[in-house]
C-alpha positions in Angstrom: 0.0 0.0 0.0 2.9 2.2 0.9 4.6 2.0 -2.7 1.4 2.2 -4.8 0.5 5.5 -2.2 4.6 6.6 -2.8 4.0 5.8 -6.8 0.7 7.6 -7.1 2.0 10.9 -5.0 5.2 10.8 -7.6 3.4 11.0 -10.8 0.7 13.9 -9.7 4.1 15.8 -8.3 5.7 14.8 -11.7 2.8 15.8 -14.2 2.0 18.7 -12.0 5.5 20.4 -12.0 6.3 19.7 -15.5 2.2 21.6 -16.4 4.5 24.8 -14.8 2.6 24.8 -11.3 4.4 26.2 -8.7 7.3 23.3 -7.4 7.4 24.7 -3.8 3.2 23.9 -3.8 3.1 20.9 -5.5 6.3 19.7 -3.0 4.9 20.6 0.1 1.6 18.7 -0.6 2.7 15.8 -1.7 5.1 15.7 1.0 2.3 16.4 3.7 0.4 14.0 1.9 2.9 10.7 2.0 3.9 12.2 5.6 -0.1 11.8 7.2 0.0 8.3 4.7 2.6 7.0 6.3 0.8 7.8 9.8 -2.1 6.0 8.9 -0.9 3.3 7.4 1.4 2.6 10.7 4.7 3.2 9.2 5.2 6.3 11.5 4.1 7.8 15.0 5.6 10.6 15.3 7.1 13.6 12.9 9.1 15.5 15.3 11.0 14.0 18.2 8.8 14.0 21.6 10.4 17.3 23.3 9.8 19.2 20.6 6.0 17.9 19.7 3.2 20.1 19.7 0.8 17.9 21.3 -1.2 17.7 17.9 -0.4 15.3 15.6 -1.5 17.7 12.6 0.1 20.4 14.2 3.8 18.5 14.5 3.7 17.9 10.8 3.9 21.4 10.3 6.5 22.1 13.1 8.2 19.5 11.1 8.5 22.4 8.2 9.2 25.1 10.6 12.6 23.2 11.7 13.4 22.4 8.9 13.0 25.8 7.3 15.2 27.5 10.6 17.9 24.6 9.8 18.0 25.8 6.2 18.1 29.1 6.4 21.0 29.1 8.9 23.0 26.4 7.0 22.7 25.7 3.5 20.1 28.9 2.8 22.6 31.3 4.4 25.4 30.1 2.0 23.4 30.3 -0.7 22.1 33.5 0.2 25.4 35.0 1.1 27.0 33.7 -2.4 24.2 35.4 -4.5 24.5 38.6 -2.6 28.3 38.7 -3.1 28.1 37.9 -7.0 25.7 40.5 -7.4 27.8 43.2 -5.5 30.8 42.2 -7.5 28.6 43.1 -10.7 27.3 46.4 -8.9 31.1 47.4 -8.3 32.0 45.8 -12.2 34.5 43.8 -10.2 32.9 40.2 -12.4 33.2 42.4 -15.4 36.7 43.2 -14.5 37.6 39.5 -14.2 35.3 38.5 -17.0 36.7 41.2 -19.7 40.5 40.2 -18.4 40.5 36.2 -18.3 38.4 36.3 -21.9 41.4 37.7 -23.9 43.9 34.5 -23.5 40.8 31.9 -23.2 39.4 33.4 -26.5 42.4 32.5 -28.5 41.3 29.1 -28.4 38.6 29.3 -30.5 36.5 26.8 -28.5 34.4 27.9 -25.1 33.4 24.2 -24.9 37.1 23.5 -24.9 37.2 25.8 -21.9 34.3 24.6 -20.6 35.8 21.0 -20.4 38.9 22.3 -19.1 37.2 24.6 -16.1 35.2 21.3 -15.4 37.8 19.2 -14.5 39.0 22.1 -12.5 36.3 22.4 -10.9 36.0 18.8 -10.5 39.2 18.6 -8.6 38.6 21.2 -6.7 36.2 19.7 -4.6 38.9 17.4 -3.1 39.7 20.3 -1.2 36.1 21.9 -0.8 33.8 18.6 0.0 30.6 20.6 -0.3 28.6 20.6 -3.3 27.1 23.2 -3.0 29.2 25.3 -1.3 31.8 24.9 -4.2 29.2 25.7 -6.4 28.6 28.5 -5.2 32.0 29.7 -5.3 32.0 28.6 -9.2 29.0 30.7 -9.8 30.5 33.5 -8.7 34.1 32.9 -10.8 34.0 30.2 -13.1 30.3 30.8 -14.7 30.0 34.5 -16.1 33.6 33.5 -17.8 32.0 30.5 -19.6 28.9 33.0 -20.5 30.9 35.3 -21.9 32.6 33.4 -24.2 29.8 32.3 -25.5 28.7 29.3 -23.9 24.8 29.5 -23.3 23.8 30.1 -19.2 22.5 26.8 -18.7 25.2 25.1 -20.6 27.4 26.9 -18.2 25.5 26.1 -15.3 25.5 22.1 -15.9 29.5 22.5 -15.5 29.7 24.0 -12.4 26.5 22.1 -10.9 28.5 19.0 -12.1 31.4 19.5 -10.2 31.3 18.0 -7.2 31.1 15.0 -9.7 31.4 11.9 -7.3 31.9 11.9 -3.1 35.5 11.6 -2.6 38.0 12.1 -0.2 38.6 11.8 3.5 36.2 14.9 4.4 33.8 13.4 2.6 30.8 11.8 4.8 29.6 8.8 2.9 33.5 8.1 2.5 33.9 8.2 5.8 30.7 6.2 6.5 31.9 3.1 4.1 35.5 3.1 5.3 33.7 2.9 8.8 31.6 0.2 7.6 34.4 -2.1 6.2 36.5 -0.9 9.3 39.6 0.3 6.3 41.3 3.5 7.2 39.9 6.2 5.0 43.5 6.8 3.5 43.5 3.6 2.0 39.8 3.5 0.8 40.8 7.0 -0.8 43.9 5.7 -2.9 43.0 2.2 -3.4 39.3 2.4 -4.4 38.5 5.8 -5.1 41.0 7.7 -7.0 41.8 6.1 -10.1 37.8 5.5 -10.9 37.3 9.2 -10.2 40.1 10.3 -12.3 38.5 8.3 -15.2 34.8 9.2 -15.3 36.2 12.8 -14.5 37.7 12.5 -17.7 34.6 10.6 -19.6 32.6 13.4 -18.0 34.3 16.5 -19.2 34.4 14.7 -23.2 30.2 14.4 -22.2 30.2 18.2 -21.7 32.3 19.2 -24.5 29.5 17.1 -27.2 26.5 17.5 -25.0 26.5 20.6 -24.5 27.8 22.4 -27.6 24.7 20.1 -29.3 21.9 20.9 -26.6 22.8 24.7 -27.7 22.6 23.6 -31.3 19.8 22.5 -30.8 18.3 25.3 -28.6 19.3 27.6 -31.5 22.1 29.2 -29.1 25.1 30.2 -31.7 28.4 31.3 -29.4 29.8 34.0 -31.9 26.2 35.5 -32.3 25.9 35.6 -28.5 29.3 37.4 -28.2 28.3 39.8 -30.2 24.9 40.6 -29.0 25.7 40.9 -25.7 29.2 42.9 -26.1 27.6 46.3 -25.0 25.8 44.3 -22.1 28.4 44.7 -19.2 28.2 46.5 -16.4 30.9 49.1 -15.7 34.4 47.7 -15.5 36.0 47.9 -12.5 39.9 49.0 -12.0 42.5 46.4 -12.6 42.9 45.6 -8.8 39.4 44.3 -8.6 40.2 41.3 -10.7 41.1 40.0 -7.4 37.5 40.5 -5.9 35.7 37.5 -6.8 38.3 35.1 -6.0 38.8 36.4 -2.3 36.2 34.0 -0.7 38.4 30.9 -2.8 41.1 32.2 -1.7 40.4 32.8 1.7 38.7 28.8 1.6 41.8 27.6 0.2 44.5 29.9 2.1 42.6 28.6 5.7 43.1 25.0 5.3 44.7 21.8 6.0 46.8 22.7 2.5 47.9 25.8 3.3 47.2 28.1 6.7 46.2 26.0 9.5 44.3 27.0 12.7 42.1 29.4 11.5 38.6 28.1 10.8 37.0 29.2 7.4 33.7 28.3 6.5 31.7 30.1 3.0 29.8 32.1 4.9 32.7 33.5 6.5 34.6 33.9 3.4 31.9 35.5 2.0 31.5 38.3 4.4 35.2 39.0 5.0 35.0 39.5 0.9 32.5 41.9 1.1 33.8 43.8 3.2 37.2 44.0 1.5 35.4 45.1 -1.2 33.6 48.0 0.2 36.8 48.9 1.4 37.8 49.3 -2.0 34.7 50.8 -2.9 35.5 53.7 -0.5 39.2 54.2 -1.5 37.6 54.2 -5.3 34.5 57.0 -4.6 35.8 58.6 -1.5 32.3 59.0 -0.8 31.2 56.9 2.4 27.4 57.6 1.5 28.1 55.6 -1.6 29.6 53.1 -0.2 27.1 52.3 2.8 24.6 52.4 0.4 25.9 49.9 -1.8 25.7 46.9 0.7 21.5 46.6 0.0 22.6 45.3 -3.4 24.1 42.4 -1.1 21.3 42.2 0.7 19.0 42.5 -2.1 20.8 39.3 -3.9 20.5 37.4 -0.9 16.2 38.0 -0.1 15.8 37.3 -3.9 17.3 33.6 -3.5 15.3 33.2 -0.1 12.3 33.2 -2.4 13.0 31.2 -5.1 15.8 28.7 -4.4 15.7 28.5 0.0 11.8 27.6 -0.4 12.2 25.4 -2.9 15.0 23.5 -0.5 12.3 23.2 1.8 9.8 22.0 0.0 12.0 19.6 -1.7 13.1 18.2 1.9 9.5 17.6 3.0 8.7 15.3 0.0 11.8 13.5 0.7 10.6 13.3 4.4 7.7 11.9 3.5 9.0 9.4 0.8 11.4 8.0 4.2 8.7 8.5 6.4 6.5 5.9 4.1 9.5 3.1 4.8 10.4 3.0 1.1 14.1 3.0 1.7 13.9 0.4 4.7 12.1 -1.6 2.5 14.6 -2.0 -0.8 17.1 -2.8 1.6 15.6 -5.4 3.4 14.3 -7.0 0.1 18.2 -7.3 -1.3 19.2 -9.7 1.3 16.5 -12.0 -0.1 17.7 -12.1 -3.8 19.4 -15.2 -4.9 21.6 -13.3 -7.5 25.7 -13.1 -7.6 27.3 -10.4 -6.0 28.4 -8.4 -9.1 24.3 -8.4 -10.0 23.8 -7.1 -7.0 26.2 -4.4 -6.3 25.1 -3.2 -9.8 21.8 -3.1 -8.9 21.6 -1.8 -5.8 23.4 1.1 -7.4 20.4 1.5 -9.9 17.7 1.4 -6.8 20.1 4.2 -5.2 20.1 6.4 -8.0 16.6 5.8 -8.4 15.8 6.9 -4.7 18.7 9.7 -4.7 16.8 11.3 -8.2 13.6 11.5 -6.4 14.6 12.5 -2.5 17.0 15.1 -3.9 20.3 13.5 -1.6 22.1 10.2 -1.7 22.7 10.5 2.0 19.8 9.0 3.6 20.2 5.9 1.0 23.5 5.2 1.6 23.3 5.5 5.2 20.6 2.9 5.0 21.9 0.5 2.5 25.7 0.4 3.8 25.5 -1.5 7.2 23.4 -4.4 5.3 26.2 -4.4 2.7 29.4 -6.0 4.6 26.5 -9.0 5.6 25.3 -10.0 2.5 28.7 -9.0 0.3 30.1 -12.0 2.6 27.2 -14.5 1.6 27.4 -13.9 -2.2 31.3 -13.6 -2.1 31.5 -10.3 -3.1 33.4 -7.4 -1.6 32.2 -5.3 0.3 34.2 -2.1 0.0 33.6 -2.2 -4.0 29.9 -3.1 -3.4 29.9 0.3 -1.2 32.2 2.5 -3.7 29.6 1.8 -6.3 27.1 2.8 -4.4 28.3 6.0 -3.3 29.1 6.7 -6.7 25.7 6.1 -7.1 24.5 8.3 -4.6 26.5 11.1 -6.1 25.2 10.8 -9.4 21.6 10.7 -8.2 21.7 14.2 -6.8 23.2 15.3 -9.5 19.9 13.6 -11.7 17.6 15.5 -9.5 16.2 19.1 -10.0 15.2 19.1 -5.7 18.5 18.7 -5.0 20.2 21.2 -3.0 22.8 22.1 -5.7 20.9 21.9 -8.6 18.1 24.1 -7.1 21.0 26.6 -5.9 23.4 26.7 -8.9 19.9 26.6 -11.1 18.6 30.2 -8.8 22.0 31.8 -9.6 21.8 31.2 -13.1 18.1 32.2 -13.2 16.9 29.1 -14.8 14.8 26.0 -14.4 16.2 23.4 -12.6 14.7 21.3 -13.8 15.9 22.5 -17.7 19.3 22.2 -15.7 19.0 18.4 -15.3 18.2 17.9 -19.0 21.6 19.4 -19.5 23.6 17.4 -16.8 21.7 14.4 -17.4 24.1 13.0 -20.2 27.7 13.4 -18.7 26.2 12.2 -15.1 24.7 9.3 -16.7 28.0 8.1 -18.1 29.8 8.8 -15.4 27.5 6.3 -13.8 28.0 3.8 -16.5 31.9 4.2 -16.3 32.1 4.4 -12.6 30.3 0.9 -12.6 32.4 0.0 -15.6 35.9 0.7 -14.1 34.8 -0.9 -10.8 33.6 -4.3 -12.2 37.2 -4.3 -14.0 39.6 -3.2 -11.6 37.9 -4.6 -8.3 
């Protein structure tokens, strides 16, 4: 009852999103609606922990959404906020312009932006060794990497797939579902890195930046987006350009991630938010040397401010609503359920492992996060892996992998819905562009690990 209920909700949500009704609606019901399912059915009692219940067991459902909404708006909302208001202040003070109209000139002479964009993916894709957030690097792509690959021509949602695409695969010791499977198989997480991980994510890294270059110079083709016509239409469209020095603008919350790390300066604790902040204020520093005119330059912060209540709106709701439908998919014991069924199947180990993998995507696509999936799936694994003679770790790498590329899939995922607000597009047209390169990276992440494990 509780999959034909979870199937039913899925398809109205589906049909009623894609007919252009509001997603943060059409969310939150169905959401509500699998969440008072499940409490009827008997798959839940409760929605909030006892000491903070409301006494009302309509009423909790709705507390339920008031947490969460607080949680994201301090966490995840904040950052996203705080990003948006900074990359519109550096285009009020023509600092983006600035880096834009400078790093254009040598990228240019190679003829190709979807060369470039390859190359800035893998970039960014190896960036997030050092930045394990999604959509906190991301963000910090948005503000650097993105208006470069627009102005060369590539079209904004071509752009945006690169940099949502980024945080390609979970890797890495700060990494929690790495940490979770070296946990599980009790394997140091060094040695998980280096032996398991690396050399498949240096190969569908690869596989996924030769995706871009094709997918996305044919999606534009197709679109009728032409690069050189684009360039030349929009040359008179920039803001004004800043002075030289504020080439260095945008990249001050990378560099101040980067500089305050295990890699560089030590001891010093530097989150985005932080980074962000500390930027602006360096900037309006420079604003005020610039103008000489403090009235200016106080005034200038509401276009920071402004940036930031314009993504509250679109892209922090959205979050929300996109976490109470997942809420109520868990709450309906879907996940619970595909695991338990697994150890039942009769079925060799690499059948298995591959299609778990399928189920995760499946589940990560539609609750917007491979964490709760993995986190369910991953102490069964070490079990059954022993009864089918399989092993475990590289039953658990492909699932991660897995995981990753299901968020990635999914237009109510955190990043997607972020990187999609930035860009001021559908994220939901942003999946039809990553779509292909994160569905071969799947294929060669399952590939390479059936080969080399």
């Amino acid at each position: 009852m509780n999959l034909l209920l979870c199937a039913i909700v899925i398809v109205i949500t589906g049909a009623l999103v894609i007919k252009k009704f509001k997603a943060q609606t059409v969310l939150l019901l169905g959401g509500l609606i699998m969440m008072f399912g499940a409490y009827f059915l008997g798959y839940t009692t409760e929605f909030v922990e006892a000491k903070k219940s409301t006494g009302v067991l309509f009423f909790d459902a709705f507390e339920w959404i008031n947490i969460t909404t607080a949680k994201d708006a301090a966490n995840l909302g904040l950052m996203i906020m705080t990003c948006t208001g900074f990359a519109k202040y550096m285009d009020h003070i023509g600092a983006s312009a600035r880096l834009v109209t400078t790093a254009i000139r040598p990228l240019s002479k190679m003829k190709s932006p979807y060369l470039v964009l390859s190359l800035t993916f893998i970039i960014n894709m190896f960036m997030s060794l050092v930045i394990p957030s999604a959509s906190g690097l991301a963000m910090l792509m948005m503000v650097t990497i993105f208006p470069i690959l627009v102005r060369l021509g590539v079209s904004p949602v071509g752009a945006a797939a690169a940099v949502a695409t980024g945080h390609l695969l979970d890797i890495g010791p700060a990494s929690a579902t790495s940490l979770l499977v070296a946990k599980t198989v009790n394997m140091p997480i060094h040695e998980y890195f280096v032996g398991y991980q690396l050399k498949v994510y240096i190969i569908c890294g690869l596989v996924a930046a030769v995706t871009h270059y094709f997918w996305q110079q044919y999606m534009d083709k197709k679109s009728g987006h032409v690069p050189a016509q684009y360039v030349e239409e929009h040359k008179g469209d920039d803001l004004e350009v800043g002075p030289w020095p504020y080439i260095f603008l945008p990249l001050l919350p990378l560099i101040f991630i980067l500089g305050f790390s295990q890699y560089a300066i030590q001891g010093v604790k530097m989150n985005v938010n932080l980074a962000m902040f500390l930027s602006l204020f360096i900037a309006m520093g420079c604003e005020l040397i610039r103008h000489r005119d403090f009235r200016k330059m106080a005034a200038s912060i509401q276009t920071f401010f402004k940036g930031m209540g314009d993504q509250f709106a679109s892209t922090v709701t959205l979050i929300v609503a996109g976490e109470t439908f997942a809420f109520g998919l868990t709450s309906l014991g879907i996940v619970k359920e595909f695991a338990a069924s697994i150890q039942s199947w009769a079925i060799t180990a690499d059948i298995v492992a591959v299609i778990v993998s399928v189920i995760i995507v499946a589940l990560s696509v539609v609750m917007g996060s491979g964490v709760a999936s993995m986190f369910a799936f991953a102490p069964l694994v070490p079990n059954f892996a022993k009864e089918l003679g399989g092993n475990a770790v590289t039953m658990l790498l492909g699932m991660q992998n897995a995981a990753s590329v299901g968020r990635l899939l999914s237009p109510i995922s955190a990043v997607m819905i972020a990187v999609a607000g930035i860009a001021n597009i559908s994220s939901f047209d942003l999946v039809k562009r990553t779509s292909v390169p994160v569905i071969m990276t799947f294929i060669t992440s399952t590939i390479c690990i059936l080969i080399f494990h």
